[in-house]
C-alpha positions in Angstrom: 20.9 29.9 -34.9 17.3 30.8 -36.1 14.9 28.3 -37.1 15.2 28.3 -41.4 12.0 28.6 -43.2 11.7 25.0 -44.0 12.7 24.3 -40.5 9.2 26.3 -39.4 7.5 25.0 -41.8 8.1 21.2 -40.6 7.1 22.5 -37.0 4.2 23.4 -38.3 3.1 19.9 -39.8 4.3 18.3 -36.2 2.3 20.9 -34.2 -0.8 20.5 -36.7 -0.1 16.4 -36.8 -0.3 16.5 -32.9 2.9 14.5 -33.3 5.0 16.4 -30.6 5.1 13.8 -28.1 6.1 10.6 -30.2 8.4 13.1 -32.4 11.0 13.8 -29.3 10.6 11.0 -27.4 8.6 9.6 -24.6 11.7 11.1 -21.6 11.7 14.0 -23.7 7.7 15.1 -24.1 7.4 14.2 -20.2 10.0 16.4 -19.3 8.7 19.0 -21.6 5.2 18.9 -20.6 5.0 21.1 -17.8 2.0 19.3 -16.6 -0.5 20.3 -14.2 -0.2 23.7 -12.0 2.8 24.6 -14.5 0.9 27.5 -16.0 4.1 30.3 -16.3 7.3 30.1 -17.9 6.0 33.1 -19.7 6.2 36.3 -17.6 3.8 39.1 -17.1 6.5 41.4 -16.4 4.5 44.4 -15.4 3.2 42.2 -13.2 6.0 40.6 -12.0 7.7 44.2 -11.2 4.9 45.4 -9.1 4.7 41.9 -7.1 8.6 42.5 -6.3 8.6 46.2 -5.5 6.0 45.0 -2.8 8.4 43.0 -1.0 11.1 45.5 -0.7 11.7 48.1 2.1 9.8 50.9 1.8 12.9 53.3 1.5 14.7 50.7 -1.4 16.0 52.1 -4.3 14.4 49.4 -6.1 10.5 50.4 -5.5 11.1 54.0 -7.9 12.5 52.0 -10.1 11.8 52.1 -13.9 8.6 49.9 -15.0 8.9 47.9 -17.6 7.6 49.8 -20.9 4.2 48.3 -21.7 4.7 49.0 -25.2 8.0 47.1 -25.3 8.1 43.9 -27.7 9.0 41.1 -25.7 5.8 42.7 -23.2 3.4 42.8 -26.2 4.3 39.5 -27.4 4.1 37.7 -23.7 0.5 39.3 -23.2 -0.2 37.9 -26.5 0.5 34.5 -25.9 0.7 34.1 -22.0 -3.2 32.9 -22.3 -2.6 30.4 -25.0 0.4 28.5 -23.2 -1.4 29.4 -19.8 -4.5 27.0 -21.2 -2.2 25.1 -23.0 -0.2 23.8 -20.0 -2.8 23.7 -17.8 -4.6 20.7 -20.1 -3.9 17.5 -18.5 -4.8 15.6 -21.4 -2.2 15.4 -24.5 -4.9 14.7 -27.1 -6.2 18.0 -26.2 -3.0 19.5 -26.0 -2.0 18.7 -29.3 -4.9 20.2 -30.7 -4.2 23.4 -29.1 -0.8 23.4 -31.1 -2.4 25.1 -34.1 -1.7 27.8 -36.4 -2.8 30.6 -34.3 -0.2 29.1 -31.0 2.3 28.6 -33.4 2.5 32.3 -34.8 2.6 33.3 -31.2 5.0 31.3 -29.9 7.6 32.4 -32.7 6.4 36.2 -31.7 7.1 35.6 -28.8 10.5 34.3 -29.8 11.9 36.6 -31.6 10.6 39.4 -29.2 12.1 37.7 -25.7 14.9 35.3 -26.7 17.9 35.9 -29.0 20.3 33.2 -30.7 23.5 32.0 -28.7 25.9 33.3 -30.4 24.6 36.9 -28.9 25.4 36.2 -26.0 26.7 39.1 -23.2 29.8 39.4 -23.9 31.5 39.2 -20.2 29.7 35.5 -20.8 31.6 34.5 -24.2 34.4 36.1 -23.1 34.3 33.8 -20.2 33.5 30.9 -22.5 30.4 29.7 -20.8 29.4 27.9 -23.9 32.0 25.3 -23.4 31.0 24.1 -19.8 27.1 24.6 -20.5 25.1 22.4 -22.6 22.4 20.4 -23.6 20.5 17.2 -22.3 19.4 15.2 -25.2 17.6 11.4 -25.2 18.1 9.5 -28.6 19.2 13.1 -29.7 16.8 15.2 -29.4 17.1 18.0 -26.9 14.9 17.8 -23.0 16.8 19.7 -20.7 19.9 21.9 -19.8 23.2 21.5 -17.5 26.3 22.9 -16.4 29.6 22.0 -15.2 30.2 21.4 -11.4 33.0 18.7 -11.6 35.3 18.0 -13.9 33.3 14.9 -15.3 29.5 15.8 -14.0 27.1 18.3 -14.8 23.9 19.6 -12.3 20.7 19.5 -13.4 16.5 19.6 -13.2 16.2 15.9 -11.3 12.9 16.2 -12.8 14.4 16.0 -15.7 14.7 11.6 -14.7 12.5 11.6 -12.1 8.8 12.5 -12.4 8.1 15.6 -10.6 5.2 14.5 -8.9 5.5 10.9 -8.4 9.7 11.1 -7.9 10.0 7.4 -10.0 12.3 7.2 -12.7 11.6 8.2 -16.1 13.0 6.9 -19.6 15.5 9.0 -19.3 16.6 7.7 -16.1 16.1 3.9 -16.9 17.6 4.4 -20.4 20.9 6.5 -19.6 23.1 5.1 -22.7 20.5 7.0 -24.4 21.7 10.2 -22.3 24.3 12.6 -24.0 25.3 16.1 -23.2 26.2 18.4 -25.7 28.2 21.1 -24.8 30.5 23.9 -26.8 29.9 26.0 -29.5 27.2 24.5 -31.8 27.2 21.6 -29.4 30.8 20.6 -30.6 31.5 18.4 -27.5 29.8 15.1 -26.7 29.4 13.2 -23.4 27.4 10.4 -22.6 25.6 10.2 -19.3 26.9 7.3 -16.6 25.6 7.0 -13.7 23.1 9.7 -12.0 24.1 10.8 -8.2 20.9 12.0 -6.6 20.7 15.0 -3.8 21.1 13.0 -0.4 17.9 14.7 1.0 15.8 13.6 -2.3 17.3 9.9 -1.6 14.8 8.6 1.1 11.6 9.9 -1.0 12.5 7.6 -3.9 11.1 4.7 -2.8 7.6 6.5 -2.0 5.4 7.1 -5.3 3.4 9.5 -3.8 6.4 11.7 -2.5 6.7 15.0 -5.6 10.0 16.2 -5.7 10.6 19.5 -3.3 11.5 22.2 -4.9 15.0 23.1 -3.0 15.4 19.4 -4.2 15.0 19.2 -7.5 18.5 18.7 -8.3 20.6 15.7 -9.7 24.4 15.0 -10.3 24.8 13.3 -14.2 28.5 11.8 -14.1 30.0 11.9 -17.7 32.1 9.2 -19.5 34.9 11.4 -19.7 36.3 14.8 -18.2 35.3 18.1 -19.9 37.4 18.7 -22.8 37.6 22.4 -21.1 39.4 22.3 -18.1 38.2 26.3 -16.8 35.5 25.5 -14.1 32.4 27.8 -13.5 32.2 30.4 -10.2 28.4 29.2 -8.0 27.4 32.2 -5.5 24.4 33.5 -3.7 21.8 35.5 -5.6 21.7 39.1 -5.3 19.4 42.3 -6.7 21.2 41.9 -10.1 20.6 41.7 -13.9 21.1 37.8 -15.0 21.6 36.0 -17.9 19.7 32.2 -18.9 19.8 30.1 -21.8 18.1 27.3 -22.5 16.0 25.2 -25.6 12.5 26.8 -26.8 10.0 24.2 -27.0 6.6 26.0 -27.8 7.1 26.2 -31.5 7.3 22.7 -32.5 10.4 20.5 -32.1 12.6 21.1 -30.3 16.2 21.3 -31.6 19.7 22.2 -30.9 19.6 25.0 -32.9 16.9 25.9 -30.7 19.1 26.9 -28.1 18.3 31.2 -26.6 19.2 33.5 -24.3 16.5 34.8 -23.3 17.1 38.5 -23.4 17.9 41.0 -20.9 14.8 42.9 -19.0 14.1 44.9 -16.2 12.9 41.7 -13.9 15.3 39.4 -15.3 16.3 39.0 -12.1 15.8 37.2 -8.7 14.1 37.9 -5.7 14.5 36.6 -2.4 15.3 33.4 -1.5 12.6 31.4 0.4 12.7 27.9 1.5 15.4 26.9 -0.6 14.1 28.4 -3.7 13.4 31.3 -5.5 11.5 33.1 -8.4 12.8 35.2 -10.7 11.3 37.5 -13.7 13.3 36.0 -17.2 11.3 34.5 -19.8 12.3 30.5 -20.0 10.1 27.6 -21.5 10.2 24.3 -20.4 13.5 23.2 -22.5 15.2 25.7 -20.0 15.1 23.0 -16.7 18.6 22.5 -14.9 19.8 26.1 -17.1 21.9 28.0 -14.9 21.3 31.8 -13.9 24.1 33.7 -14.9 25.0 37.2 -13.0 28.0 39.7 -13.0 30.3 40.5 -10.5 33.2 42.9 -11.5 32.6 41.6 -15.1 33.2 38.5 -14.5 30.1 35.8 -14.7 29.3 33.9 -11.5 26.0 31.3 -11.6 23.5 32.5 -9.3 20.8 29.5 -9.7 19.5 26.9 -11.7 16.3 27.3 -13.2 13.7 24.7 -12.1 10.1 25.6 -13.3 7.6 27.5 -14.1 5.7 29.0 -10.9 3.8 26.6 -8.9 1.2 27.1 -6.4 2.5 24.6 -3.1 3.5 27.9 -1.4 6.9 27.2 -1.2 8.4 30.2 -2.9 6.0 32.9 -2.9 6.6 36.2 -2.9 7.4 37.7 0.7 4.2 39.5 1.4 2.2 38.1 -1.5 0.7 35.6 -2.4 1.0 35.5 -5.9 3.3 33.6 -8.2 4.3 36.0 -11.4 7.8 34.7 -11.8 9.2 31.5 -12.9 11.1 29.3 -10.2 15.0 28.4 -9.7 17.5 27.1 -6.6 20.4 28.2 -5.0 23.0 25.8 -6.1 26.1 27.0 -3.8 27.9 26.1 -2.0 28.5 23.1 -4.1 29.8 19.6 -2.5 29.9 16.2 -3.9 29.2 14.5 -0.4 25.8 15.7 -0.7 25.4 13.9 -4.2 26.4 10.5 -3.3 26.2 7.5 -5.8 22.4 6.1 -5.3 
């Protein structure tokens, strides 16, 4: 599942060629980009386990809790390049962007990586027991990997809308106005192959679409992609309510040059891999993503048995919508509730 040596290598030349954006494709690089106010998906998780223990009870087990250990490799590795994506995804302009890409982000990124993320095939294994691989999948445009989704009917997936839509303008994207370019790829090493349909948007996200200067709400940023055919795997995936748990998210790295399906992490366990309180239909939690990881679901555990928590949205954003109780910081990275699940509220546009 690694990237090979010549694999790197041809990163490299895209990252140093500024060729990014033309290389995956115009629906791809804008829902990559994270654009501005996106300045996260990496996780200070020191920080991120104060800024949680201050929103708990006084008397909860959870505020004597274990810190994470600052000496830890995936905490080393995220202080190391949390500046360089911060300023990285923070630059409106792609020119500029592009430039940043050099050497010195590229060594980074791939510490970073190794550190936080490990290969799919090493996965828990309550989760390939389950076989989660086979109803979770990728979102690719011409082929090339932009965003993640999961099983919620027997012939749809959910995921990111922004992942069609633009997030802050809510009008279509390539992806949206070029859906036999859509497929999802799902299975072990991608084995299964849908095409995308026909998209069913959230009913409360259906009377912005006709405003450009409505962004797409958080608790809204969600979107139904009916398949061509039913899911070879006919086992169908358990949605609950978050809770103070460990979870578990996978989803395509994108900082070390182009993406690709071998690309495709879990980003590994850690003491804030989890999420905090829900607020105003969405909430942040502490696991390192990047942006390939849009419309991933957040696994948990109940009794052994996994159960999707969430979908994960974004990084952190600064519209106040999903702060921390008591804060107001933003140190995690942002997902939504997604149950209770019903297709009446994802009707055909």
């Amino acid at each position: 599942m690694r990237v090979s040596r010549p694999g790197r290598l041809v990163a490299l030349c895209f990252l140093l060629a500024g060729a990014l954006p033309g290389a995956i494709g115009a629906a791809a690089a804008q829902a990559l980009n994270p654009g501005k106010g996106s300045t996260l998906q990496v996780v200070d998780e020191l920080k991120y386990d104060r800024k949680i223990k201050q929103t708990l009870p006084p008397n909860a087990p959870g505020r004597t809790a274990p810190a994470p250990d600052p000496n830890g490799p995936c905490v080393q590795a995220a202080k190391a390049f949390s500046p360089l994506q911060k300023a990285h995804d923070e630059e409106p302009d792609e020119d500029k962007r592009a430039a940043m890409r050099d050497a010195a982000f590229l060594a980074a990124a791939m510490a970073y990586r190794q550190a936080c993320f490990a290969a799919w095939s090493a996965a828990e294994p309550a989760l390939a027991a389950a076989g989660v691989d086979a109803l979770v999948g990728v979102l690719t445009f011409n082929g090339s990997p932009f965003c993640m989704g999961f099983k919620v009917e027997p012939q749809a997936i959910l995921t990111a809308r922004h992942c069609f839509f633009d997030k802050e303008k809510n009008v279509p994207l390539r992806s949206a106005d070029n859906l036999g370019a859509v497929s999802f790829l799902a299975g072990a090493n991608s084995a299964m192959s849908y095409k995308a349909l026909t998209l069913r948007s959230y009913a409360p996200a259906l009377t912005a679409i006709a405003d450009a200067s409505v962004h797409i709400p958080h608790a809204e940023d969600r979107i139904v992609v009916q398949l061509d055919r039913p899911f070879a795997d006919g086992r169908t995936l358990t949605l609950d309510t978050p809770a103070d748990e460990p979870l578990h998210v996978a989803g395509i790295f994108t900082y070390d040059g182009r993406p690709a399906l071998d690309d495709l992490l879990w980003a590994k366990s850690s003491r804030v891999c989890k999420a905090a309180a829900p607020r105003n239909g969405c909430f942040q939690h502490g696991c390192q993503t990047s942006p390939g990881f849009s419309g991933a679901p957040l696994f948990g555990l109940r009794n052994g048995r996994p159960v999707i928590v969430g979908m994960h949205i974004s990084a952190a954003s600064d519209d106040g919508a999903c702060r921390l109780a008591s804060t107001t910081d933003y140190e995690g990275n942002l997902a939504i509730p997604v149950a209770p699940f019903s297709s009446a509220h994802y009707p055909n546009p």
